[in-house]
C-alpha positions in Angstrom: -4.0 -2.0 -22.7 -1.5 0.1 -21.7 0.7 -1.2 -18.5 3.8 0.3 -16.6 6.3 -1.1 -14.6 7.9 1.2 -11.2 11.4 0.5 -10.1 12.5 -0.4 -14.1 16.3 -0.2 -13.4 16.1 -2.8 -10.7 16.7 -6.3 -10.8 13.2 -6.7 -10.2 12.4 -4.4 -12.7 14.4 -5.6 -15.4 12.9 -9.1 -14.5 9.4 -8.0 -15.6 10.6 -6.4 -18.6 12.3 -9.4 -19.7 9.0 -11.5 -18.7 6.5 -9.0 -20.5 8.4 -9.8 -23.5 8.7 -13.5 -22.7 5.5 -14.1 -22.1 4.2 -12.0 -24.8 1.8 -9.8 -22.4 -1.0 -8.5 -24.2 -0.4 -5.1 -23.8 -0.8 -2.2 -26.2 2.4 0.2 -24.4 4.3 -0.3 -21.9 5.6 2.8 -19.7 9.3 2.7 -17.6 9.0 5.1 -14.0 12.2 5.2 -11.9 13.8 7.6 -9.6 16.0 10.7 -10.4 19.0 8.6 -10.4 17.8 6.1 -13.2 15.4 8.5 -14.7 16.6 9.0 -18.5 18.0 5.8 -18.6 16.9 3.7 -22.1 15.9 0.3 -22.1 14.9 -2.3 -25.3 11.6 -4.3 -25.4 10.7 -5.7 -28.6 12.8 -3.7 -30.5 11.6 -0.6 -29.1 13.6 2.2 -27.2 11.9 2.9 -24.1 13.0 5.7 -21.8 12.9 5.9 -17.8 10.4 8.6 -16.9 10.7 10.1 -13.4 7.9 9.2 -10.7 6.3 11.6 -9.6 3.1 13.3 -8.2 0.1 13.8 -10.9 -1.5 12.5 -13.6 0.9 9.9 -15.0 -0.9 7.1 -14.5 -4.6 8.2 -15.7 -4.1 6.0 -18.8 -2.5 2.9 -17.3 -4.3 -0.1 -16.6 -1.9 -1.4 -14.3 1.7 -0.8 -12.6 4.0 -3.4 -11.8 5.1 -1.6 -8.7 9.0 -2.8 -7.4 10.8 0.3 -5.7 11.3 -0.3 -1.7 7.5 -0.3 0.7 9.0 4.0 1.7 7.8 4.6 -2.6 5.1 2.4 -2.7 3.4 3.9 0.4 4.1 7.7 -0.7 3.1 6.8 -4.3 -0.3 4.5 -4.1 -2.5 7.3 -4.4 -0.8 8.4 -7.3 -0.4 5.1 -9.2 -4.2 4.2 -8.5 -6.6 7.2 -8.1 -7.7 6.7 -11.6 -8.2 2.8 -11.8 -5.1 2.0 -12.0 -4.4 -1.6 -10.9 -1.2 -1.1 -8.3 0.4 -5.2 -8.2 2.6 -4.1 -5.5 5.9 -6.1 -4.7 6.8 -4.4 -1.4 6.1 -5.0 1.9 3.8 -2.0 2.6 0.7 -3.2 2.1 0.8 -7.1 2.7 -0.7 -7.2 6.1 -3.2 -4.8 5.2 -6.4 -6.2 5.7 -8.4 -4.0 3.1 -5.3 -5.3 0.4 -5.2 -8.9 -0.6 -2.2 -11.4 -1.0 -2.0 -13.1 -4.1 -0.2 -16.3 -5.4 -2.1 -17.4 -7.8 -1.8 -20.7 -7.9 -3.2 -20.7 -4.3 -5.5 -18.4 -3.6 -6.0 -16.2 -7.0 -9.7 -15.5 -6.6 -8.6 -13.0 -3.8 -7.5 -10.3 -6.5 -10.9 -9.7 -7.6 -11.5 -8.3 -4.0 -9.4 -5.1 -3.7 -11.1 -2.0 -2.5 -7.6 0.4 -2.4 -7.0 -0.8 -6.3 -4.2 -2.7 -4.7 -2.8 -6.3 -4.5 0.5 -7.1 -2.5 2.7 -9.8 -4.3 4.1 -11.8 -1.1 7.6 -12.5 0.5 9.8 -14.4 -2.2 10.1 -17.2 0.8 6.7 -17.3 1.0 5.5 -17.7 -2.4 7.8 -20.3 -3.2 6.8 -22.3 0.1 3.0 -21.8 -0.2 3.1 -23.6 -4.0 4.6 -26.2 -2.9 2.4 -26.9 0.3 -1.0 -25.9 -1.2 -1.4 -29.2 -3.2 -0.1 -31.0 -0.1 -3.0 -28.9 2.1 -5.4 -30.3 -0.2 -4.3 -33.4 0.8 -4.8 -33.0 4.4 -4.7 -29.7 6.4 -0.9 -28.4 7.6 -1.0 -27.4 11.4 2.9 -26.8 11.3 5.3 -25.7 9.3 9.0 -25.5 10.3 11.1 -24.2 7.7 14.6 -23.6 7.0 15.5 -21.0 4.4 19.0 -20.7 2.2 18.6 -17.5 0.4 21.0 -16.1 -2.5 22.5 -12.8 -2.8 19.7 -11.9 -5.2 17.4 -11.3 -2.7 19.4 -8.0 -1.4 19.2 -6.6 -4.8 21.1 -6.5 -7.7 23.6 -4.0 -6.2 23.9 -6.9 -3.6 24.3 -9.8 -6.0 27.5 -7.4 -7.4 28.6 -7.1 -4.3 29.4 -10.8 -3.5 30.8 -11.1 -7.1 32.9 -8.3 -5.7 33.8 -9.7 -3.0 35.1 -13.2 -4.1 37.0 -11.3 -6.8 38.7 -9.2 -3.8 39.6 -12.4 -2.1 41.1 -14.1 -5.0 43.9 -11.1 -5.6 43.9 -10.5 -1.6 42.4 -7.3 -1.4 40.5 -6.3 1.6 37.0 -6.9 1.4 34.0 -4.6 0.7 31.2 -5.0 2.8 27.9 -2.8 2.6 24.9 -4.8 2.2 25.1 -7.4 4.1 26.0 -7.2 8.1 28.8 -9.6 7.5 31.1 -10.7 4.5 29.3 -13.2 2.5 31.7 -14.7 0.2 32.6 -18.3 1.5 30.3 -17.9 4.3 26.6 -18.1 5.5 25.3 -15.5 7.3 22.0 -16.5 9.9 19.9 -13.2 9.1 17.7 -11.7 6.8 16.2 -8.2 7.7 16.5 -7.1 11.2 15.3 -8.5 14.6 12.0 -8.2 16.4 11.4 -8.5 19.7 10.9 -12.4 19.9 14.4 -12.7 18.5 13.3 -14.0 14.9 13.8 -11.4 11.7 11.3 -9.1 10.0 11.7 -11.9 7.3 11.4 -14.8 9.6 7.6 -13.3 10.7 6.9 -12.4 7.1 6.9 -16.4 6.4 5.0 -16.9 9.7 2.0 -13.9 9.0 1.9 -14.3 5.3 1.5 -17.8 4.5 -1.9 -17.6 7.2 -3.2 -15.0 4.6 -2.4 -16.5 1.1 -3.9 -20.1 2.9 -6.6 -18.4 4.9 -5.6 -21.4 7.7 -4.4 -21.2 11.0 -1.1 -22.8 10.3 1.6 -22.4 12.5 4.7 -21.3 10.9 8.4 -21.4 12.2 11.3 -20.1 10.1 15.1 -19.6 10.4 16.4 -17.5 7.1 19.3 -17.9 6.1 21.9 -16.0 3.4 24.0 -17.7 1.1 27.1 -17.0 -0.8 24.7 -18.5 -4.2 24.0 -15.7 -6.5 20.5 -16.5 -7.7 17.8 -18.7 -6.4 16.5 -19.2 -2.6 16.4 -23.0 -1.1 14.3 -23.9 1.5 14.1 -26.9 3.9 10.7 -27.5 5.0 9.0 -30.1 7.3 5.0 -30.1 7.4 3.3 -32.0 9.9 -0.9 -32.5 8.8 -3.9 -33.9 10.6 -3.9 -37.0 8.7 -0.5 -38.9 7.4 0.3 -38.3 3.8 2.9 -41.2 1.7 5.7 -40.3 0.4 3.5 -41.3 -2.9 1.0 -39.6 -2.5 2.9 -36.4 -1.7 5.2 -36.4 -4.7 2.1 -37.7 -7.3 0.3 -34.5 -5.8 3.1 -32.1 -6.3 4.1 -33.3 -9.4 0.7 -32.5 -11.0 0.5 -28.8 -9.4 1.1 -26.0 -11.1 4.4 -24.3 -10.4 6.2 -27.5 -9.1 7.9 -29.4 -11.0 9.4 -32.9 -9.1 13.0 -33.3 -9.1 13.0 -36.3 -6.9 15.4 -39.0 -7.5 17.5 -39.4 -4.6 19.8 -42.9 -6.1 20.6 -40.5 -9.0 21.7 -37.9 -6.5 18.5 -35.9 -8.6 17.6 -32.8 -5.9 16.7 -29.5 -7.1 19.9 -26.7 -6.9 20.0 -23.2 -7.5 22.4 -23.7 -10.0 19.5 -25.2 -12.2 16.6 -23.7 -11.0 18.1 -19.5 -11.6 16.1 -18.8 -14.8 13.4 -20.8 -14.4 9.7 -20.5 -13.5 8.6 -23.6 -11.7 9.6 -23.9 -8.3 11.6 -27.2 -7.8 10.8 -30.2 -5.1 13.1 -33.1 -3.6 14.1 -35.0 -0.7 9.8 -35.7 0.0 10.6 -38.3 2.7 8.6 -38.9 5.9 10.1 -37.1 9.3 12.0 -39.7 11.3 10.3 -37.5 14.4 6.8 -37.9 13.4 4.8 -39.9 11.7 2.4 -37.5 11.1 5.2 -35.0 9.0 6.7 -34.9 6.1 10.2 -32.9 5.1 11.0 -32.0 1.7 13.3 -29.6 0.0 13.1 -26.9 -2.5 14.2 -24.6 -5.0 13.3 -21.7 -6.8 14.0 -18.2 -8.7 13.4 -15.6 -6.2 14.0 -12.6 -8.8 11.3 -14.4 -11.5 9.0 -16.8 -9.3 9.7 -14.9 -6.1 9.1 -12.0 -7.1 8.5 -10.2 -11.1 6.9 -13.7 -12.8 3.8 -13.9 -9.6 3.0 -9.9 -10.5 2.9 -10.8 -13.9 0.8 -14.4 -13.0 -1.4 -12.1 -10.8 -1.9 -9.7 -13.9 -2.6 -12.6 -16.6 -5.6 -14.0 -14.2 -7.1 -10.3 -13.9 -7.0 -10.3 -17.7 -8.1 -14.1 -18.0 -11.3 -12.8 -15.7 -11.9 -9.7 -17.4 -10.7 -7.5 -14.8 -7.9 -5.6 -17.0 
């Protein structure tokens, strides 16, 4: 098998070349693609050299069996026909494509059987926010069925990118020796503050990223859930927090939801409010699992519960699902 990943010099990028190697991905080669400005650049992966070809228009891709594919929804768009016009499987961690009917949306511990199904040779990896939400809700849905969903988001700097995640280091080191203070991808200074937007604004005043939670977790749940979402940045570096209160058809215990969530894949419980035991981005950058805490019923309906989580955005949110996506076409037979 001989897989590639798009968009190597990334943070993304550099994720899944960390987690091919982590994981021990059953590949035969694995082939780097960037633009002109990290094309020629060398990487290491299990002790081999590997250099940065240039994407491009043609043939490239007629021997690989799939493409990891993280380099901004304008690339993926103008290079889809490229990257799959010979098989190819495209595992696509843009935007572009997520909404398109004809392309399915995976997270495979929810709805995995969808990747089989994908006409264009195409499957979108969701919204970090989302992903992490929806594995945390989908042993709850089994449960009882979630009509709302009112979420809270605290992302890191991470999800800007890894100029971005520079940038605040930047920032804060600016402040320390009072120097003024660069600003350039965020709208406002982050360092020691919070800022309430993610993406730009739509129409109904929520963000693009506000109405990617909203439209994205229908499609990975196939449900009719109703989803409300304020995201947030943070001055973290790594790891996205979300506050999240469900309300179902039928009540669900406290018991019953952390027994449930603590048996799901993904999850892992970190639940102990007397020890002051929550999950934190500090612990949680690195790690694979998304974390859960604070599972307590809503004071404002007995029909809801609130509950608190944690997770990667760079692994989880983002390179480890592709990969996740790509182990289950293999574990079917599909790659």
């Amino acid at each position: 098998m001989k897989a590639a990943i798009v968009g190597a010099s990334g943070a993304v990028g550099q994720e899944f070349l960390r987690l091919l190697d982590e994981r021990n991905f059953p590949m035969d080669e694995l082939v780097l693609f960037g633009s002109e400005r990290s094309a020629g650049r060398k990487y290491t992966f299990k002790g081999k050299e590997l250099e940065v070809q240039l994407l491009r228009q043609g043939d490239d891709f007629r021997d690989i069996d799939v493409a990891f594919v993280s380099a901004g929804g304008s690339v993926s768009k103008e290079y889809a026909e490229t990257i799959t016009k010979h098989g190819c499987v495209m595992i696509d961690n843009s935007s572009a494509f997520r909404m398109d009917e004809d392309v399915p949306l995976v997270v495979p511990e929810c709805n995995a059987a969808d990747a089989l199904v994908r006409p264009r040779g195409i499957i979108a990896n969701p919204n970090c926010t989302t992903i992490m939400m929806v594995v945390v809700l989908k042993p709850l849905e089994n449960l009882s069925h979630i009509r709302r969903i009112r979420v809270a988001s605290y992302q890191s700097a991470s999800g800007a990118g890894a100029a971005a995640m520079a940038e605040l280091k930047e920032q804060y080191r600016q402040l320390g020796v009072g120097e003024a203070v660069t600003v350039s991808k965020f709208p406002h200074q982050l360092a020691y503050n919070v800022i309430p937007q993610i993406d730009v604004f739509t129409d109904n005043g929520y963000t693009k990223e506000e109405m990617k939670m909203f439209n994205e977790t229908r499609k990975i749940m196939h449900s009719d859930v109703m989803c409300s979402a304020t995201c947030v940045r943070v001055s973290s570096l790594r790891s996205h927090s979300e506050s999240v209160w469900i309300e179902t058809e039928e009540p669900i215990s406290v018991e019953a939801a952390r027994e449930a969530i603590a048996n799901a894949p993904g999850c892992t419980l970190r639940d102990d409010p007397s020890r002051l035991v929550y999950p934190m981005p500090l612990e949680t950058a690195g790690k694979d699992d998304v974390f859960v805490g604070r599972i307590r019923k809503d004071l404002a309906d007995p029909n809801s519960l609130t509950l608190w989580l944690s997770g990667d955005q760079i692994r989880k949110g983002a390179a480890l699902n592709a990969v996740q996506i790509a182990e289950y076409l293999i574990k079917m037979g599909e790659l």
